[in-house]
N, C-alpha and C positions, 0 to 999 in steps of 0.2 A: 504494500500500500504506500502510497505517496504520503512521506511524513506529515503529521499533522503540523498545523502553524502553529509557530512560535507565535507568542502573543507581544505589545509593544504597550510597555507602560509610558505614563504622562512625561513631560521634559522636566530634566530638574534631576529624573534618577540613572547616572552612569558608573560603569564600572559592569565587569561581572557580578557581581554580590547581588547588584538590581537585576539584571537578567536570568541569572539561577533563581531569583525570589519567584519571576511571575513565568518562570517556564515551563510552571504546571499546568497549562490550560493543552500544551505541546500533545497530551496524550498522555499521559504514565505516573500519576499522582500518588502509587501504589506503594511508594517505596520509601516513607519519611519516618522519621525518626521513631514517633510511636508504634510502629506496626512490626518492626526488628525484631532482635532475635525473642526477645518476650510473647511473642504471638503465637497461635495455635499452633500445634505444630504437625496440621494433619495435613496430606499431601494434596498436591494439586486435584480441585474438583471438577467431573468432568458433571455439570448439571442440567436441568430441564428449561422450559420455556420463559419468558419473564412474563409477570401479570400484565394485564393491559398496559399499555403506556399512560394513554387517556393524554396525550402529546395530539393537539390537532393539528393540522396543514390547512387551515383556513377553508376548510373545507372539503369533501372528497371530491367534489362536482368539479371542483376549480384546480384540485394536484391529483385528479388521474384515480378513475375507479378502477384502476386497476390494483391499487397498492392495496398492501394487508398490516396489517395491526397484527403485531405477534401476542399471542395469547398464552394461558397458563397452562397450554398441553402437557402430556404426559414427557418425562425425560428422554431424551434421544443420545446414544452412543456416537460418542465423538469417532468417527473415520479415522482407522488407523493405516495412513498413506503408505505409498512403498517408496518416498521420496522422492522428491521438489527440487529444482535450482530458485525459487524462488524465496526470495528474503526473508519476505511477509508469510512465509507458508509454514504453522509450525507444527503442523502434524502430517506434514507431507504426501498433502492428498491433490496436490497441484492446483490447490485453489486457496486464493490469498485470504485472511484472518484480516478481518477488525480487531485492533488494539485501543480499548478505551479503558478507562480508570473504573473503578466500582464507587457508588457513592457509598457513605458511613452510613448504618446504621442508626447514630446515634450523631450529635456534632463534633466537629470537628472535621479534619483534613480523609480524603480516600484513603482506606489501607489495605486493596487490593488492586490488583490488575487484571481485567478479562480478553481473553480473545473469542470474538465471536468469528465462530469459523463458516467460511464458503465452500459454495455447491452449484451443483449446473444450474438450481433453483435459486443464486445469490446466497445471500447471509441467513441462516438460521438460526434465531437465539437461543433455540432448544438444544442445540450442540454449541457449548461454548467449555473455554476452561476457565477458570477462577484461580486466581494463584497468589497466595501471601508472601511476602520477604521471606518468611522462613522456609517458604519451597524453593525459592532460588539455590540453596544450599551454600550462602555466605556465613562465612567463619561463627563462631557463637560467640566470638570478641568483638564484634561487627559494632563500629561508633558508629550513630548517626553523625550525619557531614548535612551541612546546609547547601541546598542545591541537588542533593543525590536524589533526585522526584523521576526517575526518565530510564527508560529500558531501549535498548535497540534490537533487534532481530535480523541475524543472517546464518547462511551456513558456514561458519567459518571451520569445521575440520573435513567438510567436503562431502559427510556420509547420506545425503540428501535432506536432512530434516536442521532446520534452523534453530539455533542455539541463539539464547537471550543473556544480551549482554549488560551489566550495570555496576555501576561503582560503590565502593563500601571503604570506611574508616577502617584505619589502623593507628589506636595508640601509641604513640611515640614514649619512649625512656626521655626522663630528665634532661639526662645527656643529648638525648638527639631533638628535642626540643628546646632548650637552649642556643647549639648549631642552625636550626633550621626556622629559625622563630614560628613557629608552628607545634601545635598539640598532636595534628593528628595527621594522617599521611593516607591520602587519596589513593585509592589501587582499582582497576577494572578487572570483573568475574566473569566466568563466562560459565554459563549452566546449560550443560548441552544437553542436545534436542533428542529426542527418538519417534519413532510411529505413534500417536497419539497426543503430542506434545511434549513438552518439558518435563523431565520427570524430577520429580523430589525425594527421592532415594539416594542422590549422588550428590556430594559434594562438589561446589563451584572450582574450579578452577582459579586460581590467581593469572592474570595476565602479567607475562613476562616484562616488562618494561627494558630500561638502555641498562640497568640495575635495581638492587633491593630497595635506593634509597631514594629512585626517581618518583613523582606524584604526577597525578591527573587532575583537571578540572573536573569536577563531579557531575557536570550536563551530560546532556544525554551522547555517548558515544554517535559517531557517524560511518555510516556503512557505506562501503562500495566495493569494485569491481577496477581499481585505480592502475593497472597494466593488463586489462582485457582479458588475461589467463584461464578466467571462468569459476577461479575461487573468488569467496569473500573478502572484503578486507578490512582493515577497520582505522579509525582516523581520530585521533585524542590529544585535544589540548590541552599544554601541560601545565601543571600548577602556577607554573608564572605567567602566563596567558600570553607571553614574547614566545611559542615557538609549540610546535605541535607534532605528535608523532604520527605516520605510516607504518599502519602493521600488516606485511601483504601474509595473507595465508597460501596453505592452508596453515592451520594451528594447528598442533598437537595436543593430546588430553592434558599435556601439562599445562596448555595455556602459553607455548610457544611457536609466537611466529615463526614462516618460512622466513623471512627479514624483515628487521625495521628499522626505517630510514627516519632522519631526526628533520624538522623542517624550518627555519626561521621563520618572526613575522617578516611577513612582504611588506609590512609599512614600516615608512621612514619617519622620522621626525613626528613634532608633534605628543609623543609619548605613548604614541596610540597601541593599544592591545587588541588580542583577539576576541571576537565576544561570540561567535560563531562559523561553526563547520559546515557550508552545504554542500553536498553531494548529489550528482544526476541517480535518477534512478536505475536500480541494478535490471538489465535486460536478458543476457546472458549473451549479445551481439554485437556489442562494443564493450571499450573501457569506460568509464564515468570518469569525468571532470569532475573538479571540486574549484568550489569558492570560496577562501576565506574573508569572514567579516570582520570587518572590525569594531571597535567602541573609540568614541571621541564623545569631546565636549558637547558638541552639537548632538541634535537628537536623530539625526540621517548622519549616518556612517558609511564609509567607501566599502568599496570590495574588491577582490581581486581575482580573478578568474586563474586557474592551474589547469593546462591541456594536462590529458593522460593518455599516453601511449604503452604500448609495447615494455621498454625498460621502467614505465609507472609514473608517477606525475612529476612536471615540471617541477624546477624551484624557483623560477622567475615567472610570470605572468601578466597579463592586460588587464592595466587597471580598470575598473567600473565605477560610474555613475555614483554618488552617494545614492541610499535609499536603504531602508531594513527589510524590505519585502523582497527576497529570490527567492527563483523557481527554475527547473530547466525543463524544456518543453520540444517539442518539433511544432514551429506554431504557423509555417508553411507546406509542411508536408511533403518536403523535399528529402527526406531522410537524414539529416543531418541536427546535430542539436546546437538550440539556440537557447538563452539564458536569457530572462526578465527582471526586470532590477525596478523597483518603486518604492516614491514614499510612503510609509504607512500609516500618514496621517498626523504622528507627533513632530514636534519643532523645539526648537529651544528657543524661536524669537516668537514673544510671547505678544508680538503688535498683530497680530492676523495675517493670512491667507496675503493680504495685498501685499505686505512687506516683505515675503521669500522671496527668492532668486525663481527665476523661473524651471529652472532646470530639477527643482527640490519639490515644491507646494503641489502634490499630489495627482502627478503625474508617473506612468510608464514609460518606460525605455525598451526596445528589444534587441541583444545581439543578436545576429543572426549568423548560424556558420555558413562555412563555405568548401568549395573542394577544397584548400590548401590547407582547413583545419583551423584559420583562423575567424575568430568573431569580425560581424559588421555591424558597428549602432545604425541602427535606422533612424531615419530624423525626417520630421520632427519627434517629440515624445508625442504620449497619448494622455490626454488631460483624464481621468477621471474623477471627475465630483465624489467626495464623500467619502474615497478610501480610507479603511484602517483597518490593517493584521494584515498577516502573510498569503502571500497569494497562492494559487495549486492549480498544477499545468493538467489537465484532462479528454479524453478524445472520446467526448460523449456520444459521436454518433458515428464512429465506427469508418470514419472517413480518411484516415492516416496522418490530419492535422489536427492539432490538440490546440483546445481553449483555453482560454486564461481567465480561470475563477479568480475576480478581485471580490474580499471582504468589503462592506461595506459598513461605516459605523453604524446608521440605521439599524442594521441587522440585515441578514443572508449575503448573498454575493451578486455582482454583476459579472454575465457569461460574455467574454466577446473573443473576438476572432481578429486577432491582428495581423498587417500586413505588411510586406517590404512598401517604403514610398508615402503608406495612405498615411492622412490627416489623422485617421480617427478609423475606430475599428468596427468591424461587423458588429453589433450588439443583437445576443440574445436574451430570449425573456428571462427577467431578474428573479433569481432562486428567492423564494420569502419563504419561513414560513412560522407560525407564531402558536404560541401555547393559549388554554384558554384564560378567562381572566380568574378562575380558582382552579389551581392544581393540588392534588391530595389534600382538599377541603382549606386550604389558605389562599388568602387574595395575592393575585400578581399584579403589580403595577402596570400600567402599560406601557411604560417606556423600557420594563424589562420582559415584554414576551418574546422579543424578535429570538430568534436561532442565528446560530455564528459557522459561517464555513469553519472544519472539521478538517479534510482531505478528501482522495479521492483512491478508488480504484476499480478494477473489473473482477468482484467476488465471485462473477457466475461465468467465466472467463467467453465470454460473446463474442470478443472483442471493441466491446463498450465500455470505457470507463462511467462508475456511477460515482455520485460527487455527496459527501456525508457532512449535512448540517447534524447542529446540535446544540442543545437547551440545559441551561442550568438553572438553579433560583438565587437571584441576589442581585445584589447590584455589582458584587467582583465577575460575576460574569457578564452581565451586562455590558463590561466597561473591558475585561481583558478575558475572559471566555473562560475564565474558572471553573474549576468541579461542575462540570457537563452531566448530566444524568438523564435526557430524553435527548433522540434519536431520530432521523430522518435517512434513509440511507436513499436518494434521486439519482432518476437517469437524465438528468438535464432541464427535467419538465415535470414531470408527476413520480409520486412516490411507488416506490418498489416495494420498501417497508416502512416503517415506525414503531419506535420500539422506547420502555424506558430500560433503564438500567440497573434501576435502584431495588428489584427484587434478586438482584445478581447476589446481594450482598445474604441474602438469608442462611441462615444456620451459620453464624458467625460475625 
């Protein structure tokens, strides 16, 4: 599945520290400090249907009678595949998983993560897994780390079934906190996969790092396919946020890469750090490029585009555009990938919309590649009104060019079709869709029913990407798309399903 967006808080908060705060909306909230090794400790659940959602789409008549409401069916056995090259796939039945967080029971933050797994029939929530921190199989010395919210998924020892990757604390001695001015010492696990999913009978693996004593940023690892080989790879910025590693697999069960290559930041001056890893999606018919982002003062930060070839990724690269919002996409359908870069809405000059540069104030950009491998901006930009959060490349209707779902603050996304040259792109009808005004018997405001693009993928593999809104209650979701718990899973236009999420959480 096309990772879920990163979310973009108000200007005023930079640094990592602010971005690991609100990276929980990203998809993986599963994994914070209360839910550690203290939690149950029974294995991954493979569970039944959720109760109604009772989540509307403004209507059936208006998003498509064809969609279904998943209901409180009897339980269905998770498919136990015979293995996947696909990322998203973790029970390796060749059909990609929704990864969304579990609401609490009770308040407070999610302290599980589900995957709800696909079938020629799309997503069925009656086949999902449920999995707590303590089925990952991380050390039982496991410190909560601030920021550690986020799981990634790929195959990285090659055996077809996708292993989940996430990062956990390691207490520091005296002595090496003193050295290191730090308590605790970031490391990435990797909890491999089998037919049926992750299993929790096996202890995680530690990732090898350059040494014992090197650290991770605790975001969510980034996967790819970074010298086209056909194994996994994986991509982690390191506790200083100046320099990141390349881990090409395969991995071994001990959690050793085939090599890992050390990376500088690409920015100069300025003091700027890295604040994000993006990666094109894993295909299994190219290499993926990566973009590293950065953080700065201002609230639109540059980025820097790294080809990936054959001997693996560049270390020099084509600057980009400020903007917090990339995505990599084929958005001509010319087979070659091109990368979009947009504001997502926040600023640091606090005068309005009239006072940005034009190049920043909530406008799209599209490289575009070419035979030689290199990117071409197209100019002019694309204005779109109203953008905010991360955008997600999708090939809704099976046509070989992929749309560009922009979030909209409003709520949902605007779908359009960009093009080398043009002013202004194809627009399609605007994904809405909104909750009613009492959900589980409490009133919802209106300015908080709207649904927030999610991601996208093709669960029932048609070759149609479907594009997954989603609904939280509050105003942290409102505003950055926080603890998500209702569900819309669209083929561009009407619903396929609708689902909540929050009986995911039951019997624990």
């Amino acid at each position: 599945m096309t990772p879920a967006p990163r979310p973009t808080r108000p200007p005023g908060r930079t640094g990592r520290t602010a971005l690991a705060a609100c990276a929980a909306w990203a998809g993986v909230l599963a994994l914070l400090a209360g839910c550690g090794a203290g939690a149950s400790g029974d294995g991954p659940r493979h569970e039944g249907a959720a109760a109604p959602g009772g989540a509307s789409s403004q209507g059936a008549a208006t998003h498509g009678a064809n969609s279904r409401e998943a209901g409180s069916g009897a339980t269905a056995p998770v498919p136990r595949g015979k293995g996947s090259k696909l990322p998203d796939d973790v029970n390796g039945d060749r059909y990609p998983d929704l990864q969304l967080p579990v609401p609490p029971r009770k308040r407070g933050l999610p302290s599980r993560i589900a995957f709800v797994h696909g079938s020629d029939d799309g997503l069925r929530t009656a086949t999902r897994t449920v999995l707590r921190r303590s089925d990952l199989g991380l050390p039982a010395g496991d410190v909560a780390v601030a920021g550690a919210t986020e799981v990634a998924t790929a195959d990285l020892d090659g055996d077809g079934y996708a292993d989940v990757t996430t990062t956990g604390g390691e207490q520091l001695s005296a002595a090496e906190a003193r050295r290191t001015h730090s308590t605790v010492r970031t490391a990435p696990y990797i909890a491999w996969g089998s037919a049926g999913g992750p299993s929790g009978a096996r202890s995680a693996a530690r990732v090898r790092l350059t040494g014992p004593a090197d650290s991770v940023d605790p975001a969510r690892p980034t996967v790819g396919d970074f010298n086209g080989d056909g194994h996994h790879d994986l991509a982690l910025i390191r506790a200083d946020r100046r320099s990141f590693l390349v881990l090409y697999g395969p991995f071994n069960r001990a959690g050793q890469a085939a090599r890992t290559v050390p990376y500088r930041s690409p920015f100069h001056g300025g003091g700027a750090e890295i604040g994000d890893l993006v990666a094109d999606r894993i295909r299994g018919d190219r290499p993926t490029d990566l973009v590293v982002h950065g953080i700065s003062a201002a609230a639109q930060s540059g980025s820097t585009l790294l080809a990936a070839g054959p001997r693996g990724l560049r270390h020099t690269g084509r600057p980009l555009r400020k903007g917090n919002s990339i995505t990599f996409g084929d958005f001509n359908g010319d087979r070659r990938r091109d990368v979009a870069v947009g504001a997502s809405g926040t600023r640091a000059d606090e005068g309005g919309d009239a006072t940005e540069k034009p190049d920043i104030g909530r406008t799209v950009s599209v490289y575009y590649g070419t035979a030689t491998g290199r990117v071409v901006r197209s100019s002019p930009s694309l204005a779109v009104p109203g953008m905010s959060g991360t955008m997600v490349a999708a090939d809704t209707d099976g046509d070989g060019a992929d749309e560009l779902a922009v979030p909209l603050g409003s709520g949902g996304a605007a779908l359009l079709t960009p093009r080398p040259g043009r002013t202004a792109a194809t627009a399609h009808p605007t994904l809405t869709r909104t909750v009613p005004a009492r959900v589980d018997g409490k009133p919802v405001r209106p300015d908080e029913r709207a649904a927030r693009l999610y991601g996208a993928a093709d669960f029932d593999r048609d070759g149609k990407d479907e594009i997954v809104l989603a609904w939280g209650p509050g105003i942290s979701f409102s505003l950055y798309g926080e603890r998500p718990e209702r569900w819309w899973i669209t083929n561009g236009a009407s619903d396929k399903i609708k689902f909540s999420s929050r009986p995911f959480a039951a019997g624990g």
